[in-house]
C-alpha positions, -999 to 999 in steps of 0.1 A, spaced: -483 -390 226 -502 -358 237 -525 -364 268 -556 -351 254 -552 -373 224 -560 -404 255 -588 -387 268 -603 -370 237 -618 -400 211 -632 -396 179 -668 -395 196 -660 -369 214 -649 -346 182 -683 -322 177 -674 -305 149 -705 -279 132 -721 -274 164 -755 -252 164 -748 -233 195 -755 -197 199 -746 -187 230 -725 -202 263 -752 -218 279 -762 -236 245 -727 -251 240 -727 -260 277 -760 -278 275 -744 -292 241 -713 -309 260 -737 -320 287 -759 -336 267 -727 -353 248 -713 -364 280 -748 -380 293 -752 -395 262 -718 -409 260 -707 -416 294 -739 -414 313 -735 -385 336 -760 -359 345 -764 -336 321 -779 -304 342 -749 -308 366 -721 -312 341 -737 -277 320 -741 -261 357 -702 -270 365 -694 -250 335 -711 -223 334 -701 -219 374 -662 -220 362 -668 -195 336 -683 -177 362 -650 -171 378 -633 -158 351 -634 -167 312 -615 -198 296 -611 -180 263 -573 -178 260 -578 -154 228 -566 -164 192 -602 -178 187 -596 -206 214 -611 -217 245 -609 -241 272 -640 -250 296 -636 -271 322 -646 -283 352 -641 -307 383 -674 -333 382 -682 -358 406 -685 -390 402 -662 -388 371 -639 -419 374 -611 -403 345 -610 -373 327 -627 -368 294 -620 -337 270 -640 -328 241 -627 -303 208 -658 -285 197 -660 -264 165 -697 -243 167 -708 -231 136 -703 -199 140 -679 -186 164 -692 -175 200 -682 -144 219 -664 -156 249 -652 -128 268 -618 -132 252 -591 -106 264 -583 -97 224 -622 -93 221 -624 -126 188 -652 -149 193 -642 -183 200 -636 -209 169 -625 -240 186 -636 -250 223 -614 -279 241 -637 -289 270 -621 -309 304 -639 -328 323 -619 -348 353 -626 -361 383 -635 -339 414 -604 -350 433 -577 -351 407 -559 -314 408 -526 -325 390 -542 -341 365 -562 -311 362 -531 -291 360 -516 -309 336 -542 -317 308 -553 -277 312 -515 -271 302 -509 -293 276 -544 -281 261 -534 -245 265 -498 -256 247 -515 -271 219 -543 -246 214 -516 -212 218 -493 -230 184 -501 -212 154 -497 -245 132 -527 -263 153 -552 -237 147 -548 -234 115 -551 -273 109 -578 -272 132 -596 -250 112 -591 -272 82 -600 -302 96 -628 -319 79 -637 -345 102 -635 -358 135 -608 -383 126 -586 -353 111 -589 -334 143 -580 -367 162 -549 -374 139 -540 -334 152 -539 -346 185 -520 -381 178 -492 -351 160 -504 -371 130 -503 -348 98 
C-alpha cells in the first residue's frame, strides 16, 4: 500500500476548496488540521508559509506539495486538496497548481519526512494519477487513488 494512503483519510480529502491565494489555502489546512486533530491552527498555516518561504513546493505539472515539520504532532498527517480554481505557485513551468498534497509530520521525524515527501512526489510526477485525480469526484475516489484502487 502507498504510505500516504495511511496517513491521508477520507476526511482529510478537501476537494472544491475556495482559496485564492497561498495564505488562504494555508489557513484552509490549518483550520482542517485544528478542526480534525486539534492542533493550533496559526502555527500549522505559519509553518507553511515559512517552508514556502524557502523555496516553492510546486513540482510543476499542476502539482504541489506543502509541508512542514509541527510540534507536538505525534504521526504524520497528509492532506490532497483540489482549490477551485488553480493557484499560482511559483511553479518552475509557470501552471498554477491543480492538486495540493500537504505533509504534516512530527518535528523530529526526518526519514519519515524523507520518505512520505518521495513517495508523494512519485505519485504526483505519474501522468495516470493526475489525470484520475482530476476526475475524481469525491473524496472516496481520490482515496481509492491512493489505495492503487481503480
Amino acid at each position: 500500500m502507498n504510505p500516504l494512503a495511511r496517513i491521508c483519510s477520507v476526511d482529510d480529502i478537501l476537494l472544491d476548496i475556495n482559496a485564492i491565494g497561498q495564505q488562504q489555502l494555508f489557513d484552509t489546512i490549518a483550520r482542517h488540521v485544528h478542526d480534525n486533530y486539534g492542533l493550533a491552527d496559526q502555527h500549522i498555516a505559519r509553518r507553511l508559509a515559512e517552508r514556502e518561504k524557502m523555496g516553492t513546493t510546486a513540482l510543476g505539472k499542476g502539482v504541489a506539495i506543502p509541508h512542514a515539520r509541527v510540534p507536538g504532532l505525534q504521526v504524520a498527517i497528509g492532506l490532497i486538496i483540489r482549490p477551485t480554481l488553480p493557484l499560482p505557485f511559483g511553479a518552475a513551468d509557470g501552471k498554477p497548481v491543480e492538486h495540493f498534497l500537504t505533509l504534516l509530520v512530527p518535528e523530529h521525524a526526518t526519514q519519515t519526512h524523507l520518505d512520505l515527501l518521495a513517495a508523494a512526489a512519485g505519485l504526483l510526477w505519474q501522468n495516470a494519477f493526475r489525470d484520475a485525480l482530476k476526475q475524481a469526484h469525491s473524496p472516496r475516489e481520490v482515496h481509492r487513488l491512493l489505495l492503487g484502487v481503480h
